[in-house]
C-alpha positions as CSV (number, residue, x, y, z in Angstrom):
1,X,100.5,90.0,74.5
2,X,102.7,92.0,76.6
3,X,106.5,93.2,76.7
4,X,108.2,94.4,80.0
5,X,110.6,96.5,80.5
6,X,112.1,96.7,84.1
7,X,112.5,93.7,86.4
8,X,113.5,93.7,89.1
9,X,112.1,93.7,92.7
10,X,108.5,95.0,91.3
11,X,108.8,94.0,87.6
12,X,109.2,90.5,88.5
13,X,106.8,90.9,91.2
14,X,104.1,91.5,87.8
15,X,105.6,88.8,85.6
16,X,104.2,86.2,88.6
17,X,101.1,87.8,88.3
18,X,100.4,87.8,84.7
19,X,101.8,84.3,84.9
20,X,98.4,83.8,86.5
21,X,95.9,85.1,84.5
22,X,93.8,83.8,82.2
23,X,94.7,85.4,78.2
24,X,98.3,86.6,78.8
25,X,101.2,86.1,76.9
26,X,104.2,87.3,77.6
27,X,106.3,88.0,74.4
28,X,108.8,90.0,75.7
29,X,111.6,90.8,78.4
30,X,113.6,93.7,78.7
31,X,116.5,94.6,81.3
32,X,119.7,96.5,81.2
33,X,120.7,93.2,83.3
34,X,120.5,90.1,80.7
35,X,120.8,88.1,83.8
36,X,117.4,89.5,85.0
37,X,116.2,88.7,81.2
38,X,117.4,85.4,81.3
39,X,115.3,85.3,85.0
40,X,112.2,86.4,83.5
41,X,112.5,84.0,80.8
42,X,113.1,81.0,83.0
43,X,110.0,81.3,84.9
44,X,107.7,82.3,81.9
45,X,109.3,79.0,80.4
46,X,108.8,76.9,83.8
47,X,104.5,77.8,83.8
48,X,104.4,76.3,80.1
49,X,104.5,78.9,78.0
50,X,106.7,79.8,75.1
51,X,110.3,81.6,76.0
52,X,110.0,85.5,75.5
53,X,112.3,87.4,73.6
54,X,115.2,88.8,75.5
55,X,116.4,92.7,75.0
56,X,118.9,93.9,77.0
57,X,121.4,95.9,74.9
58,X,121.7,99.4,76.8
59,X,119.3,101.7,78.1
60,X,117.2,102.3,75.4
61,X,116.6,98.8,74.2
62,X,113.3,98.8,75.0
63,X,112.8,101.1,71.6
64,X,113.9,98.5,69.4
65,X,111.3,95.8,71.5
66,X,108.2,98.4,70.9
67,X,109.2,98.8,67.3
68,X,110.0,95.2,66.8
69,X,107.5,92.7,69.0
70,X,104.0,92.7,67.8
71,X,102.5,93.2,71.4
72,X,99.5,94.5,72.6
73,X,100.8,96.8,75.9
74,X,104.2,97.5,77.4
75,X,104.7,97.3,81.1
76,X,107.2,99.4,82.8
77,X,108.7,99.1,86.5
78,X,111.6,100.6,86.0
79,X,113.3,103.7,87.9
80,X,111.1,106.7,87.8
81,X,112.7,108.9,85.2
82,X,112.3,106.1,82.5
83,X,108.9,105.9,82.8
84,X,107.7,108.4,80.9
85,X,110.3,107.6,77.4
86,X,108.9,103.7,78.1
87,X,105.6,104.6,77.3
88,X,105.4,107.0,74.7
89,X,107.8,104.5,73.0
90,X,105.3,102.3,73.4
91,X,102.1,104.3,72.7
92,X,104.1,105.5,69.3
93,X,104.4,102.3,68.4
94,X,100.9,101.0,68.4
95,X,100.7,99.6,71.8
96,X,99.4,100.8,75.1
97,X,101.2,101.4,77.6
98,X,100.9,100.7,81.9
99,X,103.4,102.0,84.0
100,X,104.4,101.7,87.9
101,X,104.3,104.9,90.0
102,X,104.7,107.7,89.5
103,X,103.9,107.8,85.4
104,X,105.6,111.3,85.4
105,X,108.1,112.8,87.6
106,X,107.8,116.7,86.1
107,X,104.8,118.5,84.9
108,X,106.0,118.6,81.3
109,X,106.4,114.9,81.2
110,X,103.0,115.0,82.2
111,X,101.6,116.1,78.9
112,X,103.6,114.5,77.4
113,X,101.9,111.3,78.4
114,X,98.5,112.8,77.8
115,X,99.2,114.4,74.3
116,X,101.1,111.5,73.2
117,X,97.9,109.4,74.5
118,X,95.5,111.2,72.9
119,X,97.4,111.9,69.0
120,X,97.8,107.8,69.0
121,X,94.7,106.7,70.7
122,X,96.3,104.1,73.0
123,X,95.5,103.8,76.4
124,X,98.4,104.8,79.4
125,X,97.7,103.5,83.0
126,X,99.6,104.5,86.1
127,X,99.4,100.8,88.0
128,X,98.1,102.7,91.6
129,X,98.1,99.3,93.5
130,X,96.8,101.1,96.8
131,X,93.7,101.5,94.6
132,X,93.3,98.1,95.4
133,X,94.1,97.7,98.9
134,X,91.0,96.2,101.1
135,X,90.2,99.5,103.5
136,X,90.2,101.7,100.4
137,X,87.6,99.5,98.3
138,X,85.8,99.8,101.8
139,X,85.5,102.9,101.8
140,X,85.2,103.8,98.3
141,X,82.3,101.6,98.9
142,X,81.0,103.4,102.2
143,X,81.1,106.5,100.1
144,X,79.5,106.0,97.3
145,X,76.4,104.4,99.2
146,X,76.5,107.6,101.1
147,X,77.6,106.7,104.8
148,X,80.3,109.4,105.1
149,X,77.6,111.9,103.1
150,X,79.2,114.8,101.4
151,X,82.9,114.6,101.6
152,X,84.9,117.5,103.4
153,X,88.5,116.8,104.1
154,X,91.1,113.9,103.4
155,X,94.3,113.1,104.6
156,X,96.9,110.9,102.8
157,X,100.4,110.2,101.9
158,X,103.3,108.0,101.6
159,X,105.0,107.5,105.2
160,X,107.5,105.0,104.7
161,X,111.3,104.6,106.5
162,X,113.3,104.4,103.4
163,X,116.3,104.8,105.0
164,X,118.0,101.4,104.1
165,X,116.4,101.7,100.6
166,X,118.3,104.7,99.6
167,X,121.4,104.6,101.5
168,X,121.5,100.9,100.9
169,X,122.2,98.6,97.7
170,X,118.8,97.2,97.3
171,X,118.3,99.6,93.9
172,X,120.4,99.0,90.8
173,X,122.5,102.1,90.6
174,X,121.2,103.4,93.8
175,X,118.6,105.3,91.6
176,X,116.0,106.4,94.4
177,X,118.4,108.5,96.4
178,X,119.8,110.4,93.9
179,X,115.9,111.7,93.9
180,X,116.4,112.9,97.8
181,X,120.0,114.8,97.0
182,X,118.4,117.3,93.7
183,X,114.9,117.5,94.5
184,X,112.4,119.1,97.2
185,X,108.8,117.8,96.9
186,X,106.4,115.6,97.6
187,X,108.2,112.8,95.6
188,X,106.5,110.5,95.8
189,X,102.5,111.6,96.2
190,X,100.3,108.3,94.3
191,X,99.6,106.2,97.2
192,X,97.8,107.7,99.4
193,X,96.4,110.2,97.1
194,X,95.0,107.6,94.3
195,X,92.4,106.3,96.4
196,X,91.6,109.3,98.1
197,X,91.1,110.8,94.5
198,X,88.7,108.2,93.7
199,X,86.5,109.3,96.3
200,X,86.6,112.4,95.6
201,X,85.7,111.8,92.3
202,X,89.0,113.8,90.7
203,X,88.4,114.3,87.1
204,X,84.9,113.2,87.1
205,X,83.0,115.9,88.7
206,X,85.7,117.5,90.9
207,X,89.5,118.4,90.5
208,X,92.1,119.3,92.3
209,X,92.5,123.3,91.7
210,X,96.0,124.4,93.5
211,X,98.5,123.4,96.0
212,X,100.5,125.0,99.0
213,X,103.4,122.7,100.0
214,X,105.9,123.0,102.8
215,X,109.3,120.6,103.9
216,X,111.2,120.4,107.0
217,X,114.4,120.6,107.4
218,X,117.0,117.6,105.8
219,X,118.3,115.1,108.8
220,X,117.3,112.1,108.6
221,X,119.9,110.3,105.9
222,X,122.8,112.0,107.1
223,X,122.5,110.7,110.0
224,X,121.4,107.0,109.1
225,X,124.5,106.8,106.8
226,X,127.0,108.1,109.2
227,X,125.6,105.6,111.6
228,X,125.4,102.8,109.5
229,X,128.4,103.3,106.6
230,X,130.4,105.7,108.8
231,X,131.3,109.7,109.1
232,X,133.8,109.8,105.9
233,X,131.1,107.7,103.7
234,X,130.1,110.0,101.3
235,X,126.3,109.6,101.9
236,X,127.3,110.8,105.5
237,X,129.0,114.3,104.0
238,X,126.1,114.5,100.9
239,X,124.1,117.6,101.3
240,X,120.2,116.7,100.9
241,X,117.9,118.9,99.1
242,X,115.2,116.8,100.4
243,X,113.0,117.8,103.6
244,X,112.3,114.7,105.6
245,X,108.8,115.5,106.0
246,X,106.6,117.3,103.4
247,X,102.8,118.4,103.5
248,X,100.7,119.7,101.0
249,X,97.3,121.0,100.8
250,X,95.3,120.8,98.0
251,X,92.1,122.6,97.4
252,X,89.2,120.7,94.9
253,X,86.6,122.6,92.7
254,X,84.1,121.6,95.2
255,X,85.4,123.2,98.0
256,X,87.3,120.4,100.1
257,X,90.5,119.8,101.4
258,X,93.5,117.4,101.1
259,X,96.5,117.0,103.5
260,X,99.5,114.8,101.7
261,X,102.8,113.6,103.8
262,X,105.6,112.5,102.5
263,X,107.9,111.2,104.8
264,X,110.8,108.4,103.9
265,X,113.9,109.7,105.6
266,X,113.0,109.7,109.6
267,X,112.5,106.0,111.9
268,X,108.7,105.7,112.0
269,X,106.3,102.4,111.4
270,X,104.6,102.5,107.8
271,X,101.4,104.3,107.2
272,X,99.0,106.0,104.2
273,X,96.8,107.5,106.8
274,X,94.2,107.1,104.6
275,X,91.5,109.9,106.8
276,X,87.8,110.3,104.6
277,X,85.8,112.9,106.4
278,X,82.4,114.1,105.4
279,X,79.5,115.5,106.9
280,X,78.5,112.6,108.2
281,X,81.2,110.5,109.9
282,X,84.7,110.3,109.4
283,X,87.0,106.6,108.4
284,X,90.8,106.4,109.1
285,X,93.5,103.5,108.5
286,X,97.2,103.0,111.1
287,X,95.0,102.1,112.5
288,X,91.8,101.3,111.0
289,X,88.5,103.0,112.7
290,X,85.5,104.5,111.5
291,X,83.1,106.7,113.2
292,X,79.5,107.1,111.5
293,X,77.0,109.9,113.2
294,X,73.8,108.1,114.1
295,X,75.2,104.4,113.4
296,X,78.6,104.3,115.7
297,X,78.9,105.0,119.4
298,X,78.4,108.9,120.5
299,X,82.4,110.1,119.9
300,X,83.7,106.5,119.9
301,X,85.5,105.0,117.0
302,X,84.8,101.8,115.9
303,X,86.2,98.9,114.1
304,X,86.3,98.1,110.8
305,X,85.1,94.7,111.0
306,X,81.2,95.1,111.2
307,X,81.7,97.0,108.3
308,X,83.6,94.3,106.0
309,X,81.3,91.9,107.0
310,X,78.6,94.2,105.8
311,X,80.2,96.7,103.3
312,X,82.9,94.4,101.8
313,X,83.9,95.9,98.3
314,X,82.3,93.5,95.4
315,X,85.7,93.3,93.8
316,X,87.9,92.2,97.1
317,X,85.1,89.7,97.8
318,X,85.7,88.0,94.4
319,X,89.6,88.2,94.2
320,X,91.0,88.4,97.5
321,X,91.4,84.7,97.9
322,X,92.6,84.3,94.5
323,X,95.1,86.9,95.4
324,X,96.0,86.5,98.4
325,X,99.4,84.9,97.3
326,X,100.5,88.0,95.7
327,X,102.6,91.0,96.7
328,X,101.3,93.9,99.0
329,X,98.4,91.8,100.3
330,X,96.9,90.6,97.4
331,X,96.3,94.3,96.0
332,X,98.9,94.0,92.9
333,X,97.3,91.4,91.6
334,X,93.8,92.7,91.6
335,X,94.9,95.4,89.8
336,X,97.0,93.6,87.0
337,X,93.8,91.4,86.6
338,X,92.0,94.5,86.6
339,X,94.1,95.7,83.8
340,X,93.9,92.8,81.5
341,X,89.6,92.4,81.9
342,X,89.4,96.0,80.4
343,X,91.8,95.8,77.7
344,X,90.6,92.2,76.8
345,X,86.8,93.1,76.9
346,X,87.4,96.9,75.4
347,X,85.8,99.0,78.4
348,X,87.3,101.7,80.6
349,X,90.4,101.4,82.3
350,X,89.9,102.4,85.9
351,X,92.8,105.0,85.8
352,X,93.7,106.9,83.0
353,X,96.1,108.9,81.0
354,X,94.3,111.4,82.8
355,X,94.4,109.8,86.1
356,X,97.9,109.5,85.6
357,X,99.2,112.8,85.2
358,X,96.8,114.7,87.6
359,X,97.6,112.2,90.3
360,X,102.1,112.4,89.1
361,X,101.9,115.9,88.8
362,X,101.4,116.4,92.4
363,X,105.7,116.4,92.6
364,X,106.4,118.7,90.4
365,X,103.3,121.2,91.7
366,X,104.8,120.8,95.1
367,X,108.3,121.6,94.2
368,X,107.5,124.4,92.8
369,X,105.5,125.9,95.8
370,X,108.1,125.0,97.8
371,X,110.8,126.7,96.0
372,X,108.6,129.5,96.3
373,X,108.1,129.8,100.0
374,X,105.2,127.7,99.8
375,X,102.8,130.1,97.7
376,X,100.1,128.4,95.8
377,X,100.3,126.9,92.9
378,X,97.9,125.7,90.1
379,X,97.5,122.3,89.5
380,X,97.4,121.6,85.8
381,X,93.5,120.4,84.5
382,X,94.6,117.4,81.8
383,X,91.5,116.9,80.8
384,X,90.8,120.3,79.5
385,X,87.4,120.7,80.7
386,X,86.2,117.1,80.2
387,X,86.1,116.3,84.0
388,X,83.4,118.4,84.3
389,X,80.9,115.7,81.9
390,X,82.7,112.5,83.0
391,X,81.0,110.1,85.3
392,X,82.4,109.0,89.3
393,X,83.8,105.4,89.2
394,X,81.6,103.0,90.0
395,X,81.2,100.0,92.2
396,X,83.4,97.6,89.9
397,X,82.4,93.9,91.0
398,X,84.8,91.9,88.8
């Protein structure tokens, strides 16, 4: 029994997909546009199922649905900074809570997910879709059977041209670029670390430690918005706190390395980068190629296609076609589905509170570093101590 709260372009996007799996009901919608309620409703009514109630008296109508609806986890996609009040609402009121990315946009928020998890005993997962995507099962797969051997170095991020997204209408209340004008980060970091992190087995094993972070200077939306709205528009005059690249390093425990980018406000084609190197080959996505010592070429890249053939991650081979209607390639649905076969059956989420906060954190670590001339900073450890006992995911097939 789930409630939503949030949809729009990636709310709905979920409603579709819960539509289509087995032991969902959804009991209720909640919007701050009742038309976008009364949306929701319509298609939940059309796939023969009962009409969800409808909230959508102000902001924080979502309250009365989590103290109201008996339901069993609240969904939220809305903007970024009502994530965090969405869930604890929820987790407060006896229901779990699942979130789109980032769960947290400062460190305090954070905790508060993880305290507020912990005092109430309800789960809260941050829906990482790129988890899910096909090269990352790959090689999630390739490294835990051992073909990249001990892992060194990864590179990752989120290297999207956001231009027309922020500057544009597409978000209700132009919420996303009002991000870009007060803050100075990585903003954005889940992406391409989540799946990186799960091959590095953060909080089972390993953790990330502390972070340098560095941004360029701010270009890239003045000039898109003087070009496209013109030079008195006042996204043409705004002054960006924003760099339009950022990179990060993060140290681990174990020694090894990660380089994030983000980088949303320059003309480029769309990447994650997605590098695992280890001491014994190295993989790579935009584009995809893999080189493995003693099994690929001497110092040629290859293709990934032997290896899907070969290697193909247990849990793509069983959804993929089943999901291959879906948004993002198939990858949000695998993980909705995901969702609902561990809360129906009672084991592990694959991400958790824990997950969530190491992984969201990452923004408000890099701010700070940057605000301080890129010195180091330490990266909070949310689990206290109990990544150093937990288990690595393992090879999920279903």
């Amino acid at each position: 029994r789930i409630g939503f709260v949030g949809v729009g372009n990636q709310g709905s996007s979920h409603v579709r997909n819960f539509l289509n799996i087995d032991g969902v009901e959804i009991k209720a919608i909640c919007d701050i546009i009742p038309g976008k309620v009364e949306r929701m409703q319509g298609w939940v009514t059309k796939a023969g199922f009962p009409k969800p109630a409808g909230y959508s008296r102000g902001e924080y109508d979502f309250v009365r649905m989590c103290e109201t609806e008996d339901l069993d986890l609240v969904f939220t996609a809305t903007p970024w900074e009502w994530h965090v009040p969405v869930c604890v609402a929820a987790m407060k009121n006896g229901k779990h809570a699942a979130t789109e990315v980032p769960a947290a946009v400062t460190i305090d928020e954070c905790w508060e997910l993880v305290e507020t998890a912990e005092k109430f005993q309800k789960h809260c997962v941050m829906m990482e879709n790129c988890n899910y995507d096909r090269r990352e099962l790959l090689f999630l797969n390739l490294v835990r059977k051992g073909f990249f051997g001990e892992l060194i170095h990864a590179e990752c991020g989120y290297l999207h041209d956001l231009r027309n997204y922020k500057v544009g209408d597409l978000y209700e209340g132009q919420w996303r670029i009002k991000h870009s004008i007060k803050r100075n980060g990585n903003l954005y970091p889940t992406h391409g670390l989540g799946p990186v992190a799960q091959c590095m087995n953060i909080n089972r094993g390993n953790r990330f430690v502390y972070l340098v972070s560095m941004s360029s200077k701010s270009r890239g939306l003045n000039l898109y918005a003087k070009e496209k709205l013109g030079p008195n528009h006042p996204f043409a005059k705004q002054k960006y706190a924003l760099g339009d690249v950022n990179v990060s390093l993060i140290k681990n425990h174990d020694g090894s390395t990660i380089t994030l980018y983000h980088d949303t406000n320059l003309p480029r084609p769309y990447s994650r980068i997605n590098r695992i190197q280890g001491t014994k080959g190295i993989g790579q996505g935009y584009p995809d190629r893999i080189y493995i010592e003693g099994r690929s070429p001497a110092d040629e890249w290859e293709p990934l296609d032997a290896y899907y053939k070969e290697f193909e991650h247990p849990l793509w081979k069983k959804l993929s076609e089943k999901a291959s209607w879906a948004g993002h390639g198939g990858m949000d649905y695998i993980e909705d589905y995901r969702l609902i076969r561990s809360l129906r059956t009672g084991t592990p989420t694959d991400m958790n509170v824990y997950d969530a906060a190491a992984l969201s954190c990452i923004s408000g670590v890099s701010e700070k570093s940057v605000a301080k001339g890129s010195a180091p900073v330490q990266i909070p450890d949310f689990t206290r101590g109990m990544w150093k006992t937990w288990q690595p995911i393992g090879i999920i097939d279903g």
